[in-house]
C-alpha positions as a Markdown table, in Angstrom:
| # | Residue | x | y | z |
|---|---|---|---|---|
| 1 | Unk | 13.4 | -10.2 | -16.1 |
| 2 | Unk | 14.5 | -13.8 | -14.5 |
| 3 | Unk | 17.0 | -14.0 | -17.5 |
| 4 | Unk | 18.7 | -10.2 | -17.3 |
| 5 | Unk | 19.1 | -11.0 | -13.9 |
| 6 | Unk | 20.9 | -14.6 | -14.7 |
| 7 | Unk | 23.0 | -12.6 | -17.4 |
| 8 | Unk | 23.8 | -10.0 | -15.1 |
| 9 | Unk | 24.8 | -12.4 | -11.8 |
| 10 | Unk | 27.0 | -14.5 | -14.5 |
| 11 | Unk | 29.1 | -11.4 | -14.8 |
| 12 | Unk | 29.7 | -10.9 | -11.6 |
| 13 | Unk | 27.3 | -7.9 | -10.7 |
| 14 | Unk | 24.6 | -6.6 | -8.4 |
| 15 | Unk | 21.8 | -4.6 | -9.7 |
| 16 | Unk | 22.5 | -0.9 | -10.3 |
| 17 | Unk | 21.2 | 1.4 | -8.2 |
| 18 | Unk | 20.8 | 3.8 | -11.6 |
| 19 | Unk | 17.0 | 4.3 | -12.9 |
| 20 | Unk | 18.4 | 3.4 | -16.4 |
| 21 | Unk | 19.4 | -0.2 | -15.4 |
| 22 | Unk | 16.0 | -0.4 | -13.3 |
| 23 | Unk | 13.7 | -0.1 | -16.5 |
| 24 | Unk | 16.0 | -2.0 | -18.7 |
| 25 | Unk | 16.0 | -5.3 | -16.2 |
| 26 | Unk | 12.0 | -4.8 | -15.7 |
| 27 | Unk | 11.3 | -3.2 | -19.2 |
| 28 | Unk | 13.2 | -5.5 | -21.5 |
| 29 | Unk | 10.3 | -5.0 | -24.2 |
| 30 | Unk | 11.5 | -0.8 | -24.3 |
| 31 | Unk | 13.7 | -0.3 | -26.9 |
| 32 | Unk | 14.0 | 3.8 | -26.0 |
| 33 | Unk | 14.1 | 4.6 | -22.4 |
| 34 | Unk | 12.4 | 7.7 | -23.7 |
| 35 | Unk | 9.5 | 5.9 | -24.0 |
| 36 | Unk | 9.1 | 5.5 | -20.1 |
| 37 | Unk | 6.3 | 6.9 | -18.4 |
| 38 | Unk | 8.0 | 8.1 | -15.2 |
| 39 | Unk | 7.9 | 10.3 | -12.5 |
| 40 | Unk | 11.4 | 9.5 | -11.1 |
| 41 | Unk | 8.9 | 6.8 | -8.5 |
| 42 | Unk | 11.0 | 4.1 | -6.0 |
| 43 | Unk | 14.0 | 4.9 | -4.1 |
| 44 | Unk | 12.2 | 5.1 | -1.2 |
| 45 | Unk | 13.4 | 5.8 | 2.2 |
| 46 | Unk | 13.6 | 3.0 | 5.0 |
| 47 | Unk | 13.5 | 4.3 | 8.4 |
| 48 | Unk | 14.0 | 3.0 | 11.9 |
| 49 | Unk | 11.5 | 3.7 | 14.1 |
| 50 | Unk | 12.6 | 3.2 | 17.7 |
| 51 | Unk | 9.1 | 4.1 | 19.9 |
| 52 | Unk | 7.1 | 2.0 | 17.0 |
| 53 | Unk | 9.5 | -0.9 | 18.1 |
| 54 | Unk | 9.0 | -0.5 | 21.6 |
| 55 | Unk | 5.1 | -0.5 | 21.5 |
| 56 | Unk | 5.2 | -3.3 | 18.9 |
| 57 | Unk | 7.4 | -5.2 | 22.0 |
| 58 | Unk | 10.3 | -5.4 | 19.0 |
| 59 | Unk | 13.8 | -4.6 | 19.8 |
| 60 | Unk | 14.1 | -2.7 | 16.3 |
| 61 | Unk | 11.8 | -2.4 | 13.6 |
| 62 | Unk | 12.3 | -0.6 | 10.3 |
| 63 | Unk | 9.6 | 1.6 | 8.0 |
| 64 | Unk | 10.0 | 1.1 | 4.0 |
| 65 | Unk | 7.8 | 4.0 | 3.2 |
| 66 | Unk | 5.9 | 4.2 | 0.2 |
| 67 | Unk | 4.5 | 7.4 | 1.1 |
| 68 | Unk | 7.3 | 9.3 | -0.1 |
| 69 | Unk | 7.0 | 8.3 | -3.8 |
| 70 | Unk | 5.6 | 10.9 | -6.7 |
| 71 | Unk | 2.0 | 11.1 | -5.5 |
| 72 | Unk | 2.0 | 10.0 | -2.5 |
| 73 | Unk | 1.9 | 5.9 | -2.6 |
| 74 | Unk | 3.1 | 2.6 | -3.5 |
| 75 | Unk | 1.2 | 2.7 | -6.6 |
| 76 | Unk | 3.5 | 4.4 | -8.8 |
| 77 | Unk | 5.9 | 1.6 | -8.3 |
| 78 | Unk | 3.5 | -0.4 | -10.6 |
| 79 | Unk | 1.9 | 2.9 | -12.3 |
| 80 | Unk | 4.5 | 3.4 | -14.3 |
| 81 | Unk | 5.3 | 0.0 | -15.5 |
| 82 | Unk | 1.4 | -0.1 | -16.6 |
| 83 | Unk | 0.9 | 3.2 | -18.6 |
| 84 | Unk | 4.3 | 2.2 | -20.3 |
| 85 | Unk | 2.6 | -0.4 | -21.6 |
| 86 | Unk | -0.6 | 1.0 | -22.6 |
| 87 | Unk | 0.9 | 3.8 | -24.5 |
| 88 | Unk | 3.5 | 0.9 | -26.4 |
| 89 | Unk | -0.1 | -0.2 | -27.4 |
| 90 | Unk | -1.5 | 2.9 | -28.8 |
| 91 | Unk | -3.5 | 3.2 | -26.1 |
| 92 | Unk | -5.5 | 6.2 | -25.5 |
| 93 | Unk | -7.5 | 6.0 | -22.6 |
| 94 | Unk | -6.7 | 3.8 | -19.3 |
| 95 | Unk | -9.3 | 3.6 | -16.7 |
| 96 | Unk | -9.3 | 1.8 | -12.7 |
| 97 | Unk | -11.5 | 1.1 | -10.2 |
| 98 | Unk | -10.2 | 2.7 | -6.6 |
| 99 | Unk | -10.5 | 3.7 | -3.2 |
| 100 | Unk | -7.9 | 6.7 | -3.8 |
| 101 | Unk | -4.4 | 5.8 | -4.2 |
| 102 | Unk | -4.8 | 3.8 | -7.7 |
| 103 | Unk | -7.0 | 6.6 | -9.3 |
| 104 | Unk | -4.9 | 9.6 | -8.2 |
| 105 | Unk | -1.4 | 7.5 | -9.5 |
| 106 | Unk | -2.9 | 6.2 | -12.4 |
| 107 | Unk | -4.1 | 10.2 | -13.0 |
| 108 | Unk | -0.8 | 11.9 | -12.8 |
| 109 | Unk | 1.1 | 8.7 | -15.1 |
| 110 | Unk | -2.0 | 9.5 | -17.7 |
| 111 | Unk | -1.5 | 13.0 | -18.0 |
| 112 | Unk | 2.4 | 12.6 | -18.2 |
| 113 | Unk | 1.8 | 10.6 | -21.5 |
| 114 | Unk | -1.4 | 12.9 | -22.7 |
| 115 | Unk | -3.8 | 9.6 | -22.1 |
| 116 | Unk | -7.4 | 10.0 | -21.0 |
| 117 | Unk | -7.7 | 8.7 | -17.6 |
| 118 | Unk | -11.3 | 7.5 | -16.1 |
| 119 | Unk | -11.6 | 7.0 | -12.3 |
| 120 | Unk | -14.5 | 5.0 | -10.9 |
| 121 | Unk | -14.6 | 5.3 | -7.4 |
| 122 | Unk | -17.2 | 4.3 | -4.4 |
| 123 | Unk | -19.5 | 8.0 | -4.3 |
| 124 | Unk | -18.5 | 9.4 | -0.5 |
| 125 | Unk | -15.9 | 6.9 | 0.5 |
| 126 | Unk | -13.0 | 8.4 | -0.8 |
| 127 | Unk | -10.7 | 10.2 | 1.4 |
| 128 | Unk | -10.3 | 14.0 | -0.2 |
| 129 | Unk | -6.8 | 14.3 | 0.0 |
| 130 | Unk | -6.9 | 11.5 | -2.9 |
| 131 | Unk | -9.8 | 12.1 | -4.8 |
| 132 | Unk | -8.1 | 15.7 | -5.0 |
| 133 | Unk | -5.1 | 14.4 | -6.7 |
| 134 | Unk | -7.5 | 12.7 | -9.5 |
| 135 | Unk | -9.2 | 15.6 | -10.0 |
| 136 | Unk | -6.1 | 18.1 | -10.3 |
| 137 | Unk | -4.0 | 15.7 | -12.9 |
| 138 | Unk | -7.3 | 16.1 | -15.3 |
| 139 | Unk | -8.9 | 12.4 | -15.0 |
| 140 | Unk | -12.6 | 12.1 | -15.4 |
| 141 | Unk | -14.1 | 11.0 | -12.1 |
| 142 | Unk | -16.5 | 8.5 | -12.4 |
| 143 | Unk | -18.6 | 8.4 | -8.6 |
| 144 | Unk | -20.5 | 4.9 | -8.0 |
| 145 | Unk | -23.5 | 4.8 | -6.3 |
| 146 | Unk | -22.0 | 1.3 | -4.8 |
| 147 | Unk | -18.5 | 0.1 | -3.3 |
| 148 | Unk | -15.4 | -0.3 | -4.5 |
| 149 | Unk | -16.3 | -4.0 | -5.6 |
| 150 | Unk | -19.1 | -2.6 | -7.6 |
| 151 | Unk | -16.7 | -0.4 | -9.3 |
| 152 | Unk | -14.0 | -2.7 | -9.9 |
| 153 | Unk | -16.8 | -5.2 | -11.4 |
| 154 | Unk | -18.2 | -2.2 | -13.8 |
| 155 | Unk | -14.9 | -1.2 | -14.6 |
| 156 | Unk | -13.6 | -4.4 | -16.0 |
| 157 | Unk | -16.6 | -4.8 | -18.0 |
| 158 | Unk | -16.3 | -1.5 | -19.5 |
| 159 | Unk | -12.6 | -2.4 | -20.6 |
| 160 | Unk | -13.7 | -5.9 | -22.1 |
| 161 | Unk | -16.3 | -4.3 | -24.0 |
| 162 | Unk | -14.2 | -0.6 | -25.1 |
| 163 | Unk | -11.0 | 0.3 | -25.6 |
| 164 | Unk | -10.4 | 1.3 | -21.8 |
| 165 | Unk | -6.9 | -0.4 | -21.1 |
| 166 | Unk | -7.4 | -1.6 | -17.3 |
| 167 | Unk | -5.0 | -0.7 | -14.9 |
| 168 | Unk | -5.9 | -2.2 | -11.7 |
| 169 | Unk | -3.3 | -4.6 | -9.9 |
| 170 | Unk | -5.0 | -7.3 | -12.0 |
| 171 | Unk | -2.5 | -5.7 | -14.7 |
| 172 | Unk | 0.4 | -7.9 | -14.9 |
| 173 | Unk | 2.3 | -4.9 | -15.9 |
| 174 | Unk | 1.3 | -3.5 | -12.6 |
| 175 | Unk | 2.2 | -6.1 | -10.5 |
| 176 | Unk | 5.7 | -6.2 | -12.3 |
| 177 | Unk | 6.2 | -3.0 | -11.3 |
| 178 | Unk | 5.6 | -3.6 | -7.6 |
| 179 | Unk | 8.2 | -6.1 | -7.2 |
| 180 | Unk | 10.6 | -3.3 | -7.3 |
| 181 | Unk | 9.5 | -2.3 | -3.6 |
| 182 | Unk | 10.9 | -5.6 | -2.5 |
| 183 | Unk | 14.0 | -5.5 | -4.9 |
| 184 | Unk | 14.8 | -1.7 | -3.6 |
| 185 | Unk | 13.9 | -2.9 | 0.1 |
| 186 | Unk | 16.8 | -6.3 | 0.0 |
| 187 | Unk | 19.2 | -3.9 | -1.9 |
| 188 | Unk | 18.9 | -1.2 | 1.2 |
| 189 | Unk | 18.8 | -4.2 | 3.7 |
| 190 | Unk | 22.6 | -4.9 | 1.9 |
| 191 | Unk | 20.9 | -8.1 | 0.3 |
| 192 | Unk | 20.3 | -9.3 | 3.8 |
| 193 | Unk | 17.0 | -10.7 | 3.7 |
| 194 | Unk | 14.9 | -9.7 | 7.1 |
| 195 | Unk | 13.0 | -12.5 | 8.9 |
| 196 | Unk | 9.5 | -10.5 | 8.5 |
| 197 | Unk | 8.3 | -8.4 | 6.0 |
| 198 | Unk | 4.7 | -7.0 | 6.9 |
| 199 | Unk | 2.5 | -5.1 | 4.8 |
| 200 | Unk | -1.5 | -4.1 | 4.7 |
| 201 | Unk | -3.6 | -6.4 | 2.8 |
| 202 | Unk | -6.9 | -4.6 | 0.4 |
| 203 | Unk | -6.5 | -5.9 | -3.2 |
| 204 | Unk | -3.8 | -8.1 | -2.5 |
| 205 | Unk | -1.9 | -6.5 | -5.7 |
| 206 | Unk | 1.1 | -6.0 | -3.0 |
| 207 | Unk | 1.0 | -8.9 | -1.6 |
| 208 | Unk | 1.3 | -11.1 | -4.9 |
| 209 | Unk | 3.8 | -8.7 | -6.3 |
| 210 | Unk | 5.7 | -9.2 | -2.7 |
| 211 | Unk | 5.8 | -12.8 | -3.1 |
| 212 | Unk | 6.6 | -13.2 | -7.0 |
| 213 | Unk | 10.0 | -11.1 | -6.2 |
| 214 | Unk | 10.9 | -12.7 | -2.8 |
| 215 | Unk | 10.2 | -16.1 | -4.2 |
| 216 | Unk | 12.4 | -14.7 | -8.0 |
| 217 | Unk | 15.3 | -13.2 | -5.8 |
| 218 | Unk | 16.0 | -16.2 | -3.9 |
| 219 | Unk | 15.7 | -18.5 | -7.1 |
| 220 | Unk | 18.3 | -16.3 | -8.7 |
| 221 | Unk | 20.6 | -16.7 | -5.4 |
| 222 | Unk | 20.3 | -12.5 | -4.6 |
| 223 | Unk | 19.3 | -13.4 | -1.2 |
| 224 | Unk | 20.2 | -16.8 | 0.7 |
| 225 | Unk | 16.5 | -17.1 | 2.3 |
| 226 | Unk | 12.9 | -15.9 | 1.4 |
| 227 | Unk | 11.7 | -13.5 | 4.3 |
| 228 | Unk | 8.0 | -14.3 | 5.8 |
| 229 | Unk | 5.4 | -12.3 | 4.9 |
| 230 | Unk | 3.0 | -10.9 | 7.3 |
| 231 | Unk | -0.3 | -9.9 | 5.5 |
| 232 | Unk | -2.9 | -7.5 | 7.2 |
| 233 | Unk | -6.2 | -6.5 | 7.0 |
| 234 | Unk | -9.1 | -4.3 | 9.0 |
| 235 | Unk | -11.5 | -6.5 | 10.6 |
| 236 | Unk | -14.1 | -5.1 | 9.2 |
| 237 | Unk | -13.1 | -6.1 | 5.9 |
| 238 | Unk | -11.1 | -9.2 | 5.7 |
| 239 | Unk | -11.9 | -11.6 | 3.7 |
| 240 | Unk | -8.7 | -13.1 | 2.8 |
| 241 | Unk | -8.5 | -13.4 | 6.9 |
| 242 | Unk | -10.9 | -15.8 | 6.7 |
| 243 | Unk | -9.7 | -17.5 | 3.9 |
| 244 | Unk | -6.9 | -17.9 | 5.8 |
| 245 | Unk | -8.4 | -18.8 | 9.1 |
| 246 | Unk | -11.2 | -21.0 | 7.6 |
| 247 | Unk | -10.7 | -25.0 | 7.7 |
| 248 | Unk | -13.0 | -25.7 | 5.0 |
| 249 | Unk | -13.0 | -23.4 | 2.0 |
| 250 | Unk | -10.9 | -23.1 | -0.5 |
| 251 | Unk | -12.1 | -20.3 | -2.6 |
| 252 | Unk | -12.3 | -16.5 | -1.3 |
| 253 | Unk | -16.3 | -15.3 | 0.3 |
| 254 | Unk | -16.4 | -11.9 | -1.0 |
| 255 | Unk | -17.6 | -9.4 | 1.9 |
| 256 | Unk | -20.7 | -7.5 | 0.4 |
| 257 | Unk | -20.3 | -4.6 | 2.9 |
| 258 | Unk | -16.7 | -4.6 | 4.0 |
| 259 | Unk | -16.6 | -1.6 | 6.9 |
| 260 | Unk | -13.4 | 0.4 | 7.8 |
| 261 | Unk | -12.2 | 3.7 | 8.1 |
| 262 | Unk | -8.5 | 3.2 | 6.4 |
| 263 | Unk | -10.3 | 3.5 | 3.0 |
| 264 | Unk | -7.4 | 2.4 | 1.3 |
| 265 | Unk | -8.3 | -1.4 | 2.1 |
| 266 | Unk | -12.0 | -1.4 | 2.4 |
| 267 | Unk | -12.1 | -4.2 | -0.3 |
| 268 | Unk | -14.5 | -7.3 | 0.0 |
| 269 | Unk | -13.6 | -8.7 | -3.6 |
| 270 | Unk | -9.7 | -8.4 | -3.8 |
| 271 | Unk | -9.9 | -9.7 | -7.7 |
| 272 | Unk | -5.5 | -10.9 | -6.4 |
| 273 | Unk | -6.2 | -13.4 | -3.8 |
| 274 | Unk | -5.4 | -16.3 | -5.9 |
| 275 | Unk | -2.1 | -14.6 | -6.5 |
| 276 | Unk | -1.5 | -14.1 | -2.6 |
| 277 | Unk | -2.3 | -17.4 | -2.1 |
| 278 | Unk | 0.1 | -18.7 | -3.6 |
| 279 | Unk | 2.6 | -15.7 | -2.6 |
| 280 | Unk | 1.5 | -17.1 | 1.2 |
| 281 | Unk | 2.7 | -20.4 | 0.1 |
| 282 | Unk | 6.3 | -19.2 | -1.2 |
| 283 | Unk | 6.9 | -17.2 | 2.2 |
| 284 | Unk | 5.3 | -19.4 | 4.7 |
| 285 | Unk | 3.2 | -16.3 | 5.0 |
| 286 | Unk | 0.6 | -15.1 | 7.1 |
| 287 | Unk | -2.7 | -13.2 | 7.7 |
| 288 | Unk | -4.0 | -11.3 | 10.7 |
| 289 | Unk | -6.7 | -8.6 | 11.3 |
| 290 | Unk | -6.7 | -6.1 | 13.5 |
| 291 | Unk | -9.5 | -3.7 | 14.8 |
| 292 | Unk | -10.0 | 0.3 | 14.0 |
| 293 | Unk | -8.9 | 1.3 | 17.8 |
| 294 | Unk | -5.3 | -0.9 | 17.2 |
| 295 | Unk | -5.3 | 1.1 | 13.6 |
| 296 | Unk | -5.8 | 4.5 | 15.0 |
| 297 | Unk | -3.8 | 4.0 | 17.6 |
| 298 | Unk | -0.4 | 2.6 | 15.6 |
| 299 | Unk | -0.7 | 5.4 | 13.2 |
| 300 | Unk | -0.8 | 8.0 | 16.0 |
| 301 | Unk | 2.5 | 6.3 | 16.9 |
| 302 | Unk | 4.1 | 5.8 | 14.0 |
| 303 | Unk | 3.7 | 9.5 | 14.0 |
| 304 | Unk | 5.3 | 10.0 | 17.5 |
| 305 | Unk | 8.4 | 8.7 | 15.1 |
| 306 | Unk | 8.2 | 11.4 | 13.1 |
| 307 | Unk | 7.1 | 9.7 | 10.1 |
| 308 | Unk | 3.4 | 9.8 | 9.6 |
| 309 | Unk | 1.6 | 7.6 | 7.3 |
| 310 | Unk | -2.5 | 7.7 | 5.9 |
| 311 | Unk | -4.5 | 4.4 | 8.3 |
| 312 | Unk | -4.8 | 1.7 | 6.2 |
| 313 | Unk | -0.3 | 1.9 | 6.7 |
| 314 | Unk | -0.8 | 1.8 | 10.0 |
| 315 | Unk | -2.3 | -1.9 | 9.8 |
| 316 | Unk | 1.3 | -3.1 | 9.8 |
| 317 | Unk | 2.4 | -2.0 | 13.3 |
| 318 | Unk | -0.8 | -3.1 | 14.8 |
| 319 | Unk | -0.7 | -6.4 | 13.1 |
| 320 | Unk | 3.1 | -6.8 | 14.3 |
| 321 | Unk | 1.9 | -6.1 | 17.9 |
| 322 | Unk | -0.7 | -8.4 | 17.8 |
| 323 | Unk | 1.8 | -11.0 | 16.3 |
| 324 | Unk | 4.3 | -10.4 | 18.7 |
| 325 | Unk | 2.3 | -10.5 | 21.4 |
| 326 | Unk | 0.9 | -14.4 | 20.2 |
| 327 | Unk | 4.3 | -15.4 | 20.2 |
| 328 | Unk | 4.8 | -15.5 | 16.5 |
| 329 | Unk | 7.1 | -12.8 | 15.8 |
| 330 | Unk | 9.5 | -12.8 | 18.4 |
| 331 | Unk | 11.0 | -9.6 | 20.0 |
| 332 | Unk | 14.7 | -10.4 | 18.4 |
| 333 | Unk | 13.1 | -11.0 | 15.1 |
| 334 | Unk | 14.3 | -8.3 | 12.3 |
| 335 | Unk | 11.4 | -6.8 | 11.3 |
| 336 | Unk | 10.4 | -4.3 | 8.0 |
| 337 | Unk | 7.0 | -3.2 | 7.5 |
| 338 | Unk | 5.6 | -1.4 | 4.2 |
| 339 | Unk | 4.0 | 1.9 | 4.7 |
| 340 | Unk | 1.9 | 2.4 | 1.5 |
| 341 | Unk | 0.6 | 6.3 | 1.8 |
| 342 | Unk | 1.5 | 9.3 | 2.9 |
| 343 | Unk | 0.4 | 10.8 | 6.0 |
| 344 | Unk | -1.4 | 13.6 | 3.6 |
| 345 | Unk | -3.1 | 11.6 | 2.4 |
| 346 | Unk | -6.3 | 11.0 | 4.9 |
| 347 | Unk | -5.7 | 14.1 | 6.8 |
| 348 | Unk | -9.8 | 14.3 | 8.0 |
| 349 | Unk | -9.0 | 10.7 | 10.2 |
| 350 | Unk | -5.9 | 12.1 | 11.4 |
| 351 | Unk | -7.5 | 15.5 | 12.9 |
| 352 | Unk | -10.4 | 13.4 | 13.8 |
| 353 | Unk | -8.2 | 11.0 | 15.8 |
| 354 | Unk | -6.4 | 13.7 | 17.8 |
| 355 | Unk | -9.3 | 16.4 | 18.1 |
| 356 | Unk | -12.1 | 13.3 | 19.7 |
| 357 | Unk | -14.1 | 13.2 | 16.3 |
| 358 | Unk | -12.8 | 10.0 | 15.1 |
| 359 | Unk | -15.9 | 7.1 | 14.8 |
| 360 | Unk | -16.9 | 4.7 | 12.6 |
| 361 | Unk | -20.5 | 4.4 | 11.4 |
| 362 | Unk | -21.8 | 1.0 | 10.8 |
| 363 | Unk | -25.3 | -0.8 | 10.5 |
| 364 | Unk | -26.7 | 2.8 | 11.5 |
| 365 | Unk | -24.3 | 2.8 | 14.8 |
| 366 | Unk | -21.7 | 5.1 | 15.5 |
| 367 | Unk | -18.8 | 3.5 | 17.2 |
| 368 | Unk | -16.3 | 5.9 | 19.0 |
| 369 | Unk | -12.6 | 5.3 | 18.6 |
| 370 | Unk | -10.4 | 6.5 | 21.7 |
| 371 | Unk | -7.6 | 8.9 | 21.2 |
| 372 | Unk | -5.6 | 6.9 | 23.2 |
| 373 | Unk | -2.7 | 8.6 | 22.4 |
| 374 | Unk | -4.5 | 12.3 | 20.9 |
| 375 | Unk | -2.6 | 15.1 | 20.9 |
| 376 | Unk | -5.3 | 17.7 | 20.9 |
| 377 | Unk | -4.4 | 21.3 | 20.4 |
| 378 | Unk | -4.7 | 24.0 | 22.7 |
| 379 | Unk | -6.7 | 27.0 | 22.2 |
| 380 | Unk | -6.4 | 30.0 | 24.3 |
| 381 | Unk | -7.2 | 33.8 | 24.0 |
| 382 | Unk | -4.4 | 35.7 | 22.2 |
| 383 | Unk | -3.2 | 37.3 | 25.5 |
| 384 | Unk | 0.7 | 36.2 | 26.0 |
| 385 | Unk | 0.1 | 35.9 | 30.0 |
| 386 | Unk | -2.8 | 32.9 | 29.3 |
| 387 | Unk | -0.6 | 31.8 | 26.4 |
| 388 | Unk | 2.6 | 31.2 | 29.3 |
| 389 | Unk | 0.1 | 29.9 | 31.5 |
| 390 | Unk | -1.7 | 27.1 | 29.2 |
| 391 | Unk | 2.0 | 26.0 | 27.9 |
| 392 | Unk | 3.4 | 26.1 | 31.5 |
| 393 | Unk | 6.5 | 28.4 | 30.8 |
């Protein structure tokens, strides 16, 4: 990839914007484009979202949303990089460990290419509007009576012992395919790098890819400086927070029972942190954590944007208010945060947020989260006069 790029900034060009020069500069080893698993993923839109700014204490802030890709997720950024490479391979199966977005990607690329696809997933802890997707592109679900660790530990040695080809973010294929976030996201910036870039924090597949391409672009003089990354995570499972934050380890404590209701990160084992690491170190990078009342709350404002996005997204706009708020993004700062999922995608925490229902069980507790900002609906008897009088016209 480093040398197409070289080749193609020695002839005086930027990078297409056609899907045929995308998978020749990140595919080099495809002789027939045919041979690309795709469902036309990337392009995504990047939004500003003037009431997130405002609660955030920015003075702009801009959405790259993921959400809007194929199936739902950032995922099939690197999804279809990885099941072009397993089927160059002969492979015939492909299997992942997942909390939702992986498996139901990973599902739809499979079936595209006539692959088996097995899914192992934490039983109960998957949000239905994802396992749904697995289940309707033909995968064979595999439910774990354990978390998403003990799946992604059973599911590697599975692959080193069968002919499973692995496609979690440990794939580099994957990871190569997640770069193109950042590449689309500096192209629609007009190769203006932003000071911040923020982004949730589960795996940390995101977070390495974010930091190989910021730290590739700038080698390759595409932008003049390397944005900071902000990295993420739900208090109740944030290991690579204390990492971070600890003064004398240096290797990641796995959390055996990592606790939050934005699925999409409740990881105790991200099998990438090594990788973020050193992505941290490229961008002068960060990590925060922020509670499930900041989550809920961001996403229901996020909404109030008009752009909607499933919790574990909604990390990034609480994480930025918390950062903003310590002084360490200030309010001038350009600001673009990655939201990874669709809105549709977790739609029994959205109704629970907004309908009073919303609480997270742990340790045999049930902890209420506030709707601060719920927007409950309204229900009346279908009689137009009490109809006019509940809506006040």
């Amino acid at each position: 990839m480093k040398a197409i790029f070289k080749e193609r900034r020695a002839a005086g060009g930027d990078l297409d914007r056609s899907g045929v020069w995308r998978f020749r500069e990140l595919l080099p080893f495809v002789d027939d484009l045919s041979q690309v698993v795709t469902l036309t993923e990337g392009n995504t839109p990047i939004y500003q979202a003037t009431r997130s700014a405002e609660y955030a204490g920015l003075d702009q802030l801009r959405f790259k949303h993921q959400g809007m890709n194929p199936t739902g997720s950032f995922k099939d950024n690197g999804m279809t990089t990885g099941v072009t490479q397993a089927a160059l391979l002969g492979a015939t199966a492909v299997a992942c460990a997942s909390t939702g977005n992986t498996s139901a990607s990973m599902a739809a690329y499979a079936a595209r290419v006539g692959m088996r696809a097995f899914v192992f997933i934490p039983a109960g802890e998957v949000a239905y509007g994802k396992l749904s997707q697995s289940l309707e592109y033909g995968a064979t679900v595999v439910e774990i009576e354990g978390n998403f660790d003990d799946a992604m530990r059973l599911v590697r040695e599975l692959a080193d012992e069968t002919d499973l080809y692995l496609l979690n973010s440990i794939n580099p294929f994957r990871l190569e395919g997640q770069k193109t976030i950042i590449i689309e996201m500096m192209e629609q910036c007009s190769w203006r790098a932003p000071d911040w870039i923020v982004l949730p924090a589960g795996n940390l597949g995101n977070t390495s890819a974010f930091g190989k391409a910021l730290h590739e672009m700038a080698e390759l003089k595409f932008i003049d400086r390397i944005p900071r990354l902000a990295v993420i995570q739900a208090e109740g499972a944030a290991p690579f927070y204390q990492l971070w934050t600890s003064t004398n380890e240096s290797a990641l404590r796995a959390l055996e029972h990592p606790v939050t209701l934005a699925t999409a990160i409740r990881i105790g084992n991200p099998v990438s942190w090594k990788k973020a690491l050193r992505a941290l170190e490229w961008t002068n990078g960060i990590v925060e954590r922020v509670t499930e009342q900041e989550i809920a709350d961001a996403k229901a404002i996020i909404g109030r944007d008009g752009i909607g996005c499933e919790p574990a997204s909604a990390t990034t706009l609480a994480g930025i208010k918390r950062l903003v708020s310590a002084d360490v993004i200030d309010s001038s700062e350009d600001v673009v945060a990655v939201l990874t999922g669709s809105l549709l995608k977790d739609p029994t925490y959205t109704i629970g947020y907004h309908t009073g229902k919303l609480a997270l069980n742990e340790n045999d507790s049930r902890r209420e989260i506030e709707g601060s900002f719920a927007n409950r609906p309204i229900r009346v008897a279908a009689e137009k006069e009490q109809i006019k009088r509940a809506l006040g016209i």
